[in-house]
BAGU-154701 format. One record per residue (C-alpha): x, y, z; residue in one letter. Coordinates in pm, 1 decimal, decimal comma. Last residue first. Layout:
BEGIN
+----------+----------+----------+------+
:       c1 :       c2 :       c3 : rest :
+----------+----------+----------+------+
:        X :        Y :        Z :    A :
...
+----------+----------+----------+------+
//
This chain:
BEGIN
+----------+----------+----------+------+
:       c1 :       c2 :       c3 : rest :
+----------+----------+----------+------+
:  11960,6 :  10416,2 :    -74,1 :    X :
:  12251,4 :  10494,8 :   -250,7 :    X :
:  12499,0 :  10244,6 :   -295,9 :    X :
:  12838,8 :  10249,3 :   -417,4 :    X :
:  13031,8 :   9976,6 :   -570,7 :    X :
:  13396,7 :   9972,7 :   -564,0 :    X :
:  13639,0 :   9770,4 :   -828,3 :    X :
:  13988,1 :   9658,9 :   -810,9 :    X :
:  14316,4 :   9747,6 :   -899,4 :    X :
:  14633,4 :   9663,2 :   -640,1 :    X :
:  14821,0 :   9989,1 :   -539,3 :    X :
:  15185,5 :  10023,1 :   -749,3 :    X :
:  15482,1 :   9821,4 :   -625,5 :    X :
:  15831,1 :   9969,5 :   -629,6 :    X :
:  15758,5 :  10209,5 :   -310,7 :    X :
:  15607,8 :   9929,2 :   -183,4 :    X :
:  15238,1 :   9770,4 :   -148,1 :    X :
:  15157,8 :   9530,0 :    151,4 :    X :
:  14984,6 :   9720,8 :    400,9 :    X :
:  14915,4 :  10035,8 :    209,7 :    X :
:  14789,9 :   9860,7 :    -99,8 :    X :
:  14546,2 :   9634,0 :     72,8 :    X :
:  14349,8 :   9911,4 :    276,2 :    X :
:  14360,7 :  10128,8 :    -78,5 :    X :
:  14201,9 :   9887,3 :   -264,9 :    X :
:  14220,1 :  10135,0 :   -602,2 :    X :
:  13964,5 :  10205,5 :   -845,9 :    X :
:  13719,8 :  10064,4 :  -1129,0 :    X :
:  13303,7 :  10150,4 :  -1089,6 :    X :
:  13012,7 :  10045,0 :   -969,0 :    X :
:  12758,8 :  10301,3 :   -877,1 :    X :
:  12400,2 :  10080,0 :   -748,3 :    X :
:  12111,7 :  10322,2 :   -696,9 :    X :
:  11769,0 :  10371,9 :   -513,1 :    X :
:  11609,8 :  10684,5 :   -522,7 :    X :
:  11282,3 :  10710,3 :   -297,5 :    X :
:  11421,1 :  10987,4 :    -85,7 :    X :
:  11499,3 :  10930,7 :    303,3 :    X :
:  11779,2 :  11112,8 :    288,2 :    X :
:  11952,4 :  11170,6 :    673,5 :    X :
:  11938,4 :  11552,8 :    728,2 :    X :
:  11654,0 :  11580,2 :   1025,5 :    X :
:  11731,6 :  11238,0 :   1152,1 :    X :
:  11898,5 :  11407,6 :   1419,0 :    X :
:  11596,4 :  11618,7 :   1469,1 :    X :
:  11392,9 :  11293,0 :   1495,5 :    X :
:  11580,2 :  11154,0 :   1784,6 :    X :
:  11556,0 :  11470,0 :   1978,9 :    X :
:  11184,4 :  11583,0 :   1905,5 :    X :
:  11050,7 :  11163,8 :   1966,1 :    X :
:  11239,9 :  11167,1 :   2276,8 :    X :
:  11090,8 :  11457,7 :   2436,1 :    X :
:  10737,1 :  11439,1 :   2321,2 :    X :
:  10771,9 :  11055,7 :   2502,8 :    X :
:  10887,5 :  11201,2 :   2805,9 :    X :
:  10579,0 :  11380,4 :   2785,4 :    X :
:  10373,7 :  11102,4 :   2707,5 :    X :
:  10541,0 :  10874,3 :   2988,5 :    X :
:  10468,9 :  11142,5 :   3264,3 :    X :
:  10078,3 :  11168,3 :   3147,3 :    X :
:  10065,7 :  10785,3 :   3144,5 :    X :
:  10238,0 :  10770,6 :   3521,7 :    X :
:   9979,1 :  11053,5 :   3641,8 :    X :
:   9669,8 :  10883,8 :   3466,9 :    X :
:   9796,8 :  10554,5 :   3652,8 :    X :
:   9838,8 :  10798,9 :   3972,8 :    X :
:   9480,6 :  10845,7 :   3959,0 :    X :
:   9351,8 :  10532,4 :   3881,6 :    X :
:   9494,1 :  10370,9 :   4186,4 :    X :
:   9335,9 :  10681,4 :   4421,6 :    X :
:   8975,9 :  10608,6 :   4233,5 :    X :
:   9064,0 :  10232,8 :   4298,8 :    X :
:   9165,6 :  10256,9 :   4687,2 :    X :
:   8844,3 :  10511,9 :   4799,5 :    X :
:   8616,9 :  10308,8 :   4588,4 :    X :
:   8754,0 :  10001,5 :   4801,5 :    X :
:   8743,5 :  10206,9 :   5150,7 :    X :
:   8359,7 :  10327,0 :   5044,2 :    X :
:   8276,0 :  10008,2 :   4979,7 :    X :
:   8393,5 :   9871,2 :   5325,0 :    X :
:   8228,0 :  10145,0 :   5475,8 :    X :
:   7916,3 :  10051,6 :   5339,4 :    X :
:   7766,0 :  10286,8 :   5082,9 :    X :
:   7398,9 :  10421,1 :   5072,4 :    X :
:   7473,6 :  10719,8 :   5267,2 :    X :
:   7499,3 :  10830,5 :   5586,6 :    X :
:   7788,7 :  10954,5 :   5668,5 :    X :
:   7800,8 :  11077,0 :   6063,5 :    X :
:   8182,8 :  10943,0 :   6141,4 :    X :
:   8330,7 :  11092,0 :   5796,5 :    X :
:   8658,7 :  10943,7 :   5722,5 :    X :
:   8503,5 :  10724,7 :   5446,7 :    X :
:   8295,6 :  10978,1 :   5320,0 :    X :
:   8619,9 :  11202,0 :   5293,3 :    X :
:   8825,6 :  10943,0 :   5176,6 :    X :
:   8519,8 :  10892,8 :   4891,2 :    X :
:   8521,9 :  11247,9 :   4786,0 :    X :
:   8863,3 :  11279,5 :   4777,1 :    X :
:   8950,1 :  10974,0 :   4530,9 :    X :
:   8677,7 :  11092,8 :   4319,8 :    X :
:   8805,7 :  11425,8 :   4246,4 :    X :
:   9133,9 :  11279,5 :   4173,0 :    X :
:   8966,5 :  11033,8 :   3954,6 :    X :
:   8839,7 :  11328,6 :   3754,5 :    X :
:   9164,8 :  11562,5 :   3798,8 :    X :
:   9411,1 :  11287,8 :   3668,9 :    X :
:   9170,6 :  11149,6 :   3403,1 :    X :
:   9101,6 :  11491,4 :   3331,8 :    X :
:   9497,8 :  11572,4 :   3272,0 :    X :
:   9577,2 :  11202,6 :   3067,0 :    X :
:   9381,0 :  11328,8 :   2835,8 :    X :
:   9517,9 :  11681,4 :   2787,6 :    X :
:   9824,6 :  11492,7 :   2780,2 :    X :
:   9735,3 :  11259,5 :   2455,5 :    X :
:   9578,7 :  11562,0 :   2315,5 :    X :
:   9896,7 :  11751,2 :   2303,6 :    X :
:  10098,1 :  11444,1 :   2164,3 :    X :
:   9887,6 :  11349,4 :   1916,6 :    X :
:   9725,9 :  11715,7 :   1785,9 :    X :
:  10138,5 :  11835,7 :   1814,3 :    X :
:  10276,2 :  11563,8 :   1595,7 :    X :
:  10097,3 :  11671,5 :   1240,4 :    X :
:  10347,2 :  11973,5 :   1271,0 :    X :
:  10654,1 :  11781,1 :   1236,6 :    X :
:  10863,9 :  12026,2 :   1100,7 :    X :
:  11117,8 :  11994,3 :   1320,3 :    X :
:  11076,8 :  12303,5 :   1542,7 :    X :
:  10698,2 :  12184,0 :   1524,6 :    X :
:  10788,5 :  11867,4 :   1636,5 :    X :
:  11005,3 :  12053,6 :   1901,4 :    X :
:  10713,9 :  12349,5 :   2058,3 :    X :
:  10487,3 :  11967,8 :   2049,0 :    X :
:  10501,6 :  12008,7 :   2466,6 :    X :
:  10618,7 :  12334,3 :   2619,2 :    X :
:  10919,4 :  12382,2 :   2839,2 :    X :
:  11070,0 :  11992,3 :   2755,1 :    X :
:  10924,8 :  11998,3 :   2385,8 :    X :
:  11183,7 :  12324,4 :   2306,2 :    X :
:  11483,7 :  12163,8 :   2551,7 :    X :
:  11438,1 :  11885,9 :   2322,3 :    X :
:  11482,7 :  12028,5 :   1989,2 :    X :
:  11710,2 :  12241,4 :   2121,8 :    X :
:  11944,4 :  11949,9 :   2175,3 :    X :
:  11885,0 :  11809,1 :   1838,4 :    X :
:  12004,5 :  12115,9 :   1639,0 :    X :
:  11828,0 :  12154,1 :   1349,1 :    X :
:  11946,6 :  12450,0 :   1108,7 :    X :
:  12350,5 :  12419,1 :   1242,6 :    X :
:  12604,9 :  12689,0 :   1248,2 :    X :
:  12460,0 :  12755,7 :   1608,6 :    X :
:  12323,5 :  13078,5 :   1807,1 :    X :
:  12122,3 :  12993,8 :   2138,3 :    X :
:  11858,3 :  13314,0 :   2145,4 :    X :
:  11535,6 :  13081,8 :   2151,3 :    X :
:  11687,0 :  12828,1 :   2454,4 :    X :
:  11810,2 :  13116,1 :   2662,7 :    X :
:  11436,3 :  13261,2 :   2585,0 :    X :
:  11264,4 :  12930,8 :   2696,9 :    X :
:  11468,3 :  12968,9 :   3019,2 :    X :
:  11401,4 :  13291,1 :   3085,8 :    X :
:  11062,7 :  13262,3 :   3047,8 :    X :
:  10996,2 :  12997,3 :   3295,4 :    X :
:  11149,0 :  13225,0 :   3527,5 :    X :
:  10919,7 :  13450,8 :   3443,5 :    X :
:  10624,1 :  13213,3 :   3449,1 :    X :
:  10747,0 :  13109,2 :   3758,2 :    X :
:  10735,1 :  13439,1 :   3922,1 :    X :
:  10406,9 :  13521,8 :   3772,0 :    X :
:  10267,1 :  13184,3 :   3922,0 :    X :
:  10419,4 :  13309,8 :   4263,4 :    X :
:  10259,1 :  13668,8 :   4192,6 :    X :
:   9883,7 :  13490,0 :   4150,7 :    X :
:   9908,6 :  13260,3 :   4411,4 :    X :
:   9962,5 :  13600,4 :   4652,4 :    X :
:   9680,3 :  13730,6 :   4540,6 :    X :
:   9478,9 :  13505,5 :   4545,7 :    X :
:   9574,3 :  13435,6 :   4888,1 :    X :
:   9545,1 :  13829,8 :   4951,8 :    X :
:   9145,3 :  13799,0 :   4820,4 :    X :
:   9089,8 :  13488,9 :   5089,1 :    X :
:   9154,7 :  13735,6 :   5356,9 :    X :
:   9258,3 :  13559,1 :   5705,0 :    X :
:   9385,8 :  13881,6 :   5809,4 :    X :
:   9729,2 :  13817,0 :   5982,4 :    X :
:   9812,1 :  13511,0 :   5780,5 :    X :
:   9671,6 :  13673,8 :   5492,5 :    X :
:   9895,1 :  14006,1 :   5493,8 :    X :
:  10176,0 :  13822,5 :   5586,2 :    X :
:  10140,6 :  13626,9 :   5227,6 :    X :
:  10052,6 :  13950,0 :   5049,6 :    X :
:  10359,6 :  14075,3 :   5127,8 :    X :
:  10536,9 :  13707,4 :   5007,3 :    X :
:  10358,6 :  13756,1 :   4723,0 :    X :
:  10499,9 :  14105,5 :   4640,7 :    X :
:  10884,5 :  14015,5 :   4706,4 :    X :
:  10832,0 :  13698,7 :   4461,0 :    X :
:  10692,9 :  13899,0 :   4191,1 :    X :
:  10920,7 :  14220,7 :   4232,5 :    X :
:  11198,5 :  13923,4 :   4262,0 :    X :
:  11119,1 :  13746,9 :   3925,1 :    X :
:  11039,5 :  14030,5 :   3746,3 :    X :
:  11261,5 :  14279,7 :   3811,3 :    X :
:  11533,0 :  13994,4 :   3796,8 :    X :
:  11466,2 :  13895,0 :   3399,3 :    X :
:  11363,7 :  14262,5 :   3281,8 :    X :
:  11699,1 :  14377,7 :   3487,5 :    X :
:  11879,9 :  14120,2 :   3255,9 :    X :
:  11714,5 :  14132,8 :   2908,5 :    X :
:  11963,6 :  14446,1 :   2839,9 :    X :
:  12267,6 :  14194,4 :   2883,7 :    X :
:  12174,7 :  13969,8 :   2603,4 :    X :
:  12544,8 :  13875,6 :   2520,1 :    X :
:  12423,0 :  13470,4 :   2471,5 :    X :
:  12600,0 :  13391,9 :   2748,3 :    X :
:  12460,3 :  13702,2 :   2954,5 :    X :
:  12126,8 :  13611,5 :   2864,0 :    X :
:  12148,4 :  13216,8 :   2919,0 :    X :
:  12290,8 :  13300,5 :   3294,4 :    X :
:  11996,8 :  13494,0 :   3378,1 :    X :
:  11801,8 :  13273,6 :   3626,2 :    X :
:  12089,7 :  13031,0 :   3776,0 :    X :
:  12048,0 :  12716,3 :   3881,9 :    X :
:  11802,0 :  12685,2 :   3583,7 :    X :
:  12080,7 :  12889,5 :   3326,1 :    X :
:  12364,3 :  12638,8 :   3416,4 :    X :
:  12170,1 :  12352,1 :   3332,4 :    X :
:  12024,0 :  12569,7 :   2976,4 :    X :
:  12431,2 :  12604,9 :   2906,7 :    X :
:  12483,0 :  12256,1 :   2927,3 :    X :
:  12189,6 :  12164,5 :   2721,7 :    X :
:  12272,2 :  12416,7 :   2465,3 :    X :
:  12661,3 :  12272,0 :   2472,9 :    X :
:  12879,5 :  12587,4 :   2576,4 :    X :
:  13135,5 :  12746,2 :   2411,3 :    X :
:  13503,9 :  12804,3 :   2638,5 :    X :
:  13647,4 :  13147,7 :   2590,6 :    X :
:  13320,7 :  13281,1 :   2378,1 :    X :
:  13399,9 :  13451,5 :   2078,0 :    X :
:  13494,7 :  13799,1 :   1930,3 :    X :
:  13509,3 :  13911,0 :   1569,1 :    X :
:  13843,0 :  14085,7 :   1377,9 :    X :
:  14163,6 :  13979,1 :   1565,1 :    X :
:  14190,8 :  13685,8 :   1310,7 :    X :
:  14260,6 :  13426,8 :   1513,1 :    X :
:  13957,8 :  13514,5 :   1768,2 :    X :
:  13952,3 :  13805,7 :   2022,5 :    X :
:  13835,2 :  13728,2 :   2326,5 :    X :
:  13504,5 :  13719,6 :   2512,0 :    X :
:  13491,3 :  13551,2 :   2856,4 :    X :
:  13068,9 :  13347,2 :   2945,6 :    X :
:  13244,0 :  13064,7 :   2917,9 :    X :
:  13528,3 :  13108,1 :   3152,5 :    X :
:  13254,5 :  13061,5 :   3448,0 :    X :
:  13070,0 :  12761,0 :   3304,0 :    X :
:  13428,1 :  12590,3 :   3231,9 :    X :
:  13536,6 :  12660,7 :   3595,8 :    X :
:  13249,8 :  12489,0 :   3712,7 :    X :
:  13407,9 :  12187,9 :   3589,4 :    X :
:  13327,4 :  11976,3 :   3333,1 :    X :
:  13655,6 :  11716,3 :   3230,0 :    X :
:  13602,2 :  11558,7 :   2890,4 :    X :
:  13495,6 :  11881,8 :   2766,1 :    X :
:  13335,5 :  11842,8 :   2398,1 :    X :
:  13264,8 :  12184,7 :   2177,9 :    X :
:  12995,1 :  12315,8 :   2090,4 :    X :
:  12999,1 :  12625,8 :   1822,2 :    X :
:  12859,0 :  12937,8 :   1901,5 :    X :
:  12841,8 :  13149,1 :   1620,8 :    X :
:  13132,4 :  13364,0 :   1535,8 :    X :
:  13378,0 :  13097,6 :   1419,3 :    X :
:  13708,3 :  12973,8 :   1542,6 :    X :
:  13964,5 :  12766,5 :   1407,7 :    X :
:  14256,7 :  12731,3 :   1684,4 :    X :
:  14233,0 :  12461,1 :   1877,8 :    X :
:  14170,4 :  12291,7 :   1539,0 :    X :
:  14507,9 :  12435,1 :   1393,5 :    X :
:  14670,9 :  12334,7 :   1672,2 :    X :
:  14560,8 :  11995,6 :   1659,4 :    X :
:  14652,8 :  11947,8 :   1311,3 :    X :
:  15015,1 :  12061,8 :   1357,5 :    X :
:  15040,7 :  11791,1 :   1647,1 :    X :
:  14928,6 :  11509,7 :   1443,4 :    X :
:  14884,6 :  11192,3 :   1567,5 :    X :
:  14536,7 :  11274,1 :   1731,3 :    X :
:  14408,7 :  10916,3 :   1706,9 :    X :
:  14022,6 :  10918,6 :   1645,3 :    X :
:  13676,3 :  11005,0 :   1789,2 :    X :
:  13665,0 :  11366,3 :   1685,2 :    X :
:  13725,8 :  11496,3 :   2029,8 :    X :
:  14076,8 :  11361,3 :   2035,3 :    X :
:  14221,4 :  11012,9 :   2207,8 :    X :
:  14605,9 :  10983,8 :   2324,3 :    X :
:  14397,2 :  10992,2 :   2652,0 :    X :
:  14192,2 :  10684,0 :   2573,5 :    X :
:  14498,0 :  10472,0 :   2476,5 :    X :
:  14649,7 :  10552,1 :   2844,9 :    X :
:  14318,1 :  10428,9 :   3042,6 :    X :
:  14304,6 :  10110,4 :   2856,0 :    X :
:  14573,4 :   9949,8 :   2994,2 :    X :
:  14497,8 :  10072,1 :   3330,3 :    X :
:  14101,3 :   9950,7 :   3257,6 :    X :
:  14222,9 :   9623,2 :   3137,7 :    X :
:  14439,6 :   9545,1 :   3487,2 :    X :
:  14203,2 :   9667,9 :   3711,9 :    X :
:  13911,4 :   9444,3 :   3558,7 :    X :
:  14174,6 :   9135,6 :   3521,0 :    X :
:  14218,0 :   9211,9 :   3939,6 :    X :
:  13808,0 :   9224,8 :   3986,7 :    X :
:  13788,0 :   8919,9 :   3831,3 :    X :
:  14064,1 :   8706,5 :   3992,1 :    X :
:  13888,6 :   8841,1 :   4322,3 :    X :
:  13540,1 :   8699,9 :   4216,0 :    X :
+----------+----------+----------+------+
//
């Protein structure tokens, strides 16, 4: 076990300085004038880029305008990932907006989060010193408009995101996450939404049925003066399966919607790849270019060969 854990310390400090000579693209960065011309090739739309080191720094310079190479448009400091930026945005309501320049959607996006939440919590005091049924409505009715705000905010952030590409797979998600089948039909997978929607519909009266069940049996069973046609015994085991089948609807309705999820991400990377019937074989003379730069010279010319090309 210890000569493991030494070869494990040895291969990750060998491997540790190859990985930094690494660049975002995946390969060798062996060219310094390339890199500066990558750092440096901007674009008005908000392209991602890859951080190997997030900090909260990063979400703070983000939201920083300057001048791009040109001096003629404006960009972000640091861009943002969608999925980073919607994190960023649930800690904090409003953050989307500002990234996305939306200032003006601001004191919509606070007026009605706190007026809601200010208002229930009124009517809150109001029914703990009344005992008024009509200020508990009320006040579950301005919490639910406080998260439907808030809700709103998010799903906005998500709308406004500006990228170079049509499908982006990380909206994709973030669409079926706030509102199941919103990313099959941001794919075009309209035929999706029936399945998916009526599989958690499903799954939502097996939840409240059995959940209904589950309650009126416990409080049979609790109940000293029942007396009905069950035992007690009965009533514990109907009790037990009603509460069983309950969080088995729960744990379906969970898996479906992760399910929604998954199926809008992996499909909207797949939203480019060809998947056309034609089926072709290209095969045609050129040069073995591997070959000829390890063992051609500045005397020898590249070895001749032939490359096929399929398309499929």
């Amino acid at each position: 076990m210890r000569r493991f854990f030494l070869f494990s310390i040895c291969c990750f400090i060998m491997i540790l300085p190859a990985k930094a000579q690494f660049g975002q693209s995946g390969g060798f960065n062996t060219d310094p004038t390339r890199q500066q011309n990558s750092s440096q090739s901007d674009s008005l739309q908000h392209e991602p880029q890859t951080h190997e080191s997030f900090k909260i720094k990063t979400y703070i310079t983000s939201l920083q305008w300057v001048k791009d190479s040109s001096g003629v448009g404006k960009r972000q400091k640091d861009t943002l990932e969608i999925t980073r930026m919607f994190s960023a945005a649930v800690v904090l309501p409003g953050y989307s907006q500002v990234y996305n320049r939306q200032y003006w959607k601001l004191p919509i996006v606070y007026g009605a989060i706190g007026s809601s939440l200010y208002f229930g919590y009124k009517n809150n005091l109001k029914f703990l010193e009344t005992d008024n049924d009509r200020y508990a409505k009320n006040r579950d009715l301005l919490y639910t408009g406080a998260f439907l705000a808030y809700w709103g905010t998010l799903l906005d952030g998500v709308i406004s995101y500006k990228s170079t590409i049509d499908i982006l797979p990380g909206r994709a998600s973030l669409y079926s996450a706030l509102i199941p089948g919103l990313g099959q039909a941001y794919n075009g997978d309209y035929w999706k939404i029936p399945i998916y929607c009526g599989g958690l519909m499903i799954c939502g009266y097996f939840i409240q049925f059995n959940n209904m069940q589950y309650q009126r049996y416990r409080n049979d069973y609790n109940n000293p003066n029942y007396t009905g046609h069950h035992s007690s015994d009965n009533l514990k085991w109907y009790r037990d399966l009603s509460r069983r089948y309950r969080d088995y609807a729960i744990l379906a309705g969970g898996l479906v919607y992760a399910l929604t999820i998954i199926d809008a991400n992996i499909f909207a990377y797949f939203n480019d790849f060809d998947v056309s019937d034609d089926l072709t074989i290209n095969i045609r003379p050129g040069f073995i270019e591997p070959v000829g730069a390890r063992f051609a010279t500045n005397t020898q010319s590249l070895p001749v060969g032939l490359t096929m090309k399929i398309s499929f």
